[in-house]
N, C-alpha and C positions, 0 to 999 in steps of 0.2 A: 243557380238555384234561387227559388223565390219564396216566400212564404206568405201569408196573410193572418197576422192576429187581432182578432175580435177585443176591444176592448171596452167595459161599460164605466164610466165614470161615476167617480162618486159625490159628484159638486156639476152644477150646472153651468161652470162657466168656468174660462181657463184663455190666458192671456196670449198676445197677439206672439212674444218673441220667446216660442217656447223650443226652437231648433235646436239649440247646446242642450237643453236640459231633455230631451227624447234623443238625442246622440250619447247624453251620458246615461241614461236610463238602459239605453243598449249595452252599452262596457259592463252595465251595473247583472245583468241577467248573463254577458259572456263570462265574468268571475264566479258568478256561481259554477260552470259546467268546466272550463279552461280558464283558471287563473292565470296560467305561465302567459297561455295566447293572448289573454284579454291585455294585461301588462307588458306584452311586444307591443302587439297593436294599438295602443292608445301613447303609449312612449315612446315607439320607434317608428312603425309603421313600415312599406317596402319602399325602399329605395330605389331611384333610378338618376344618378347623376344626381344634382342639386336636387331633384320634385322628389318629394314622399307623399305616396297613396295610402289611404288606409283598405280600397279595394272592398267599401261596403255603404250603400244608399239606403235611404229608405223614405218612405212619405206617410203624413197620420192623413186619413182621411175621414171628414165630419159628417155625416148624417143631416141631420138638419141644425140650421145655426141660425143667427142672428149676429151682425158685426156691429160693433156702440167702437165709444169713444174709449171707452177703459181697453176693448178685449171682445172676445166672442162668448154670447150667450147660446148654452148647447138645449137645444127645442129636443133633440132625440138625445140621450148620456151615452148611445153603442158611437163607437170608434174606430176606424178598422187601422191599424200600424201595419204596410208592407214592408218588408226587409228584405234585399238583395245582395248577394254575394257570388261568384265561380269560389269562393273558400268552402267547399263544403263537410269535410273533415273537423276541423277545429272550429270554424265559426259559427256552422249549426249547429255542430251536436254544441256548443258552447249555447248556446240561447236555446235551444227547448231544453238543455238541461235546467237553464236558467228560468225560464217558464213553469218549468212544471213544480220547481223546487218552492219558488216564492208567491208564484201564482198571483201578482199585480206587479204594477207598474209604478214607482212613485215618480212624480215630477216636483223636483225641489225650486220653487220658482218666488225670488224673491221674499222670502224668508217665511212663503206659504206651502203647505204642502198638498198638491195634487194625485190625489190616488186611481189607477184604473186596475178592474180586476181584468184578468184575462180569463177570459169565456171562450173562444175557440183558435183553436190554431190548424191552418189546411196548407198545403202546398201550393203552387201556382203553377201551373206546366208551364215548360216554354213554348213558344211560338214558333211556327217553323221559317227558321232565317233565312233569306232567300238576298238575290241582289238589288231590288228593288222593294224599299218599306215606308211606311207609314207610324209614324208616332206620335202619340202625346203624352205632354208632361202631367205627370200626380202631382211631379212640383218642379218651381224653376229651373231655368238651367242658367250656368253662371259661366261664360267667359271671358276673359282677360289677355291683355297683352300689356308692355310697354309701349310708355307714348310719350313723345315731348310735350311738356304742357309747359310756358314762360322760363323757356330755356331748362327746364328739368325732364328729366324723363321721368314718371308715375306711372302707377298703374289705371289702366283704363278697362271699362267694363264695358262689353261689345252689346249694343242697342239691333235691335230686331231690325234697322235699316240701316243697319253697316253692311258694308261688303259681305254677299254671302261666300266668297273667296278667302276673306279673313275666319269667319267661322271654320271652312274647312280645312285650312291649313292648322292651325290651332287644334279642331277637335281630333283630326286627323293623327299628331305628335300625340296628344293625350292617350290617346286611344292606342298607339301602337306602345308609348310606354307601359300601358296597364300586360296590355297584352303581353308583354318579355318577364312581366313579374309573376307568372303563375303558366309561363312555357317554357320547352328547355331550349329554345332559340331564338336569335335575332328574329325581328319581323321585317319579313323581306315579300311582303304582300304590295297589292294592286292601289289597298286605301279605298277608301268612300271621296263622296261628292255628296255635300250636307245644302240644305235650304226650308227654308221656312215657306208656311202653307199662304203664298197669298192671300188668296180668297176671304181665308182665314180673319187675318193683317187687317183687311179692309171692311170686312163687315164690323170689325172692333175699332176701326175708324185710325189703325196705326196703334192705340192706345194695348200695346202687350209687355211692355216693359215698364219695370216699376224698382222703385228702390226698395231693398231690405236693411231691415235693423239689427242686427244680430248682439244680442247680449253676452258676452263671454265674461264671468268673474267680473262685473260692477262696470268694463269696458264696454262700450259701441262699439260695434265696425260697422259699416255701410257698402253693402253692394247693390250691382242692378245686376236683377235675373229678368228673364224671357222668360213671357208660357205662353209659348204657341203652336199647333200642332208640326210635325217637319218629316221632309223625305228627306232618305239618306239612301243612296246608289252606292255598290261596290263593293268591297270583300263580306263575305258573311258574316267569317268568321269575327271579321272586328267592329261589325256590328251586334253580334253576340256579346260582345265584350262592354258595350257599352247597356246596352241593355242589362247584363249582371251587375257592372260596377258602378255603375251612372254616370251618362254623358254630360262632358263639361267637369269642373271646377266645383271645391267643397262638396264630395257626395256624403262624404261621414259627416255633415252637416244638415243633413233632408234635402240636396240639392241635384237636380240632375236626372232623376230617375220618370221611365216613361214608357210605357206602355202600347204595345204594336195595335194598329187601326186597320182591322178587314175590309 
């Protein structure tokens, strides 16, 4: 399930690393509706082996902006926040409870406070999943693997011109672990075959990968996400799956989530 909330800001401007703090705005709207769930999900989350998924994306999208050196200045204040989840029991009713109760949004961001009210909330149908698709990202998408780097192995953050073999074996794993957390069986499916839009690639001259800052509690971390539009062949149903949960790495972050291309 998908939803779309409309949000008008109350300040014309609102700074570049605001991921954690619209991921906590979210827990903040699930404890109004589902305390018990919101408190799983933000302290446990589902398990599979060593990975915990929290099993929920989302992307704010701006109207019209302006990017400076501080932050983005907002030309239009409407906002629209999508939110996705396959949880649809406790983690919707949990957030339009949460919606309708407090009816804004705060974003606590560096020790300023960013308010949006929320002006309308509509569903998003799905799309009909088929074995051949088309998507693009609302926002990054973030994969990883281990890598030797001067005799250590680190983690490494996969660039729009790595192997698209490595992407799909990775999203492929990801994806089938989401999928056994919210079905009552192993996945013993066919899998995708993932790739990014050439054409795409190259009118942007290669330049689709970029580093992110993400601010957690006064800490950095530094990832590189992709946004480039991508086909992905193969089972439906675990392309469904990624579509609800968000493909790739850090979705309970705004990361990963993306939208099927006619």
């Amino acid at each position: 399930m998908r939803i779309k909330i409309l949000l008008k800001s109350s300040t014309n401007f609102i700074p570049y690393n605001y991921n954690y703090y619209v991921s906590s705005a979210v827990y903040k709207l699930l404890q109004f509706g589902t305390p018990k769930f919101s408190e799983f999900l933000h302290n446990t989350g589902y398990q599979v082996g060593n990975k915990t998924y929290k099993l929920f994306s989302f992307a704010l999208l701006l109207q019209k902006y302006q990017t400076t050196e501080k932050g983005i200045n907002l030309i239009s204040p409407y906002l629209t926040l999508i939110i996705s989840s396959p949880i649809i029991k406790d983690f919707f009713k949990g957030i339009l409870l949460g919606s309708f109760a407090s009816k804004e949004i705060e974003l606590d961001i560096d020790r300023k406070q960013y308010i949006f009210s929320i002006e309308q909330i509509e569903e998003v149908p799905n799309p009909d999943f088929r074995e051949n698709m088309k998507f693009s990202l609302l926002s990054p998408l973030i994969v990883s693997t281990m890598k030797e780097h001067n005799g250590e192995l680190s983690q490494y953050f996969l660039r729009a011109n790595d192997n698209p073999g490595m992407f799909t074996d990775i999203i492929n794993k990801n994806l089938a672990n989401k999928y056994e957390l919210y079905h009552p069986e192993k996945y013993n499916g066919k899998g995708i075959n993932f790739s990014f839009d050439d054409e795409y690639i190259k009118r942007k001259k290669g330049k689709v990968s970029k580093k992110i800052s993400l601010k957690i509690r006064g800490n950095t971390i530094n990832v590189i996400g992709v946004n480039s539009p991508f086909y992905i062949e193969g089972d439906p149903e675990l392309i469904k799956v990624g579509y609800e949960c968000g493909f790739g790495e850090k979705n309970s972050m705004g990361f990963g989530l993306a939208k099927n291309v006619k």
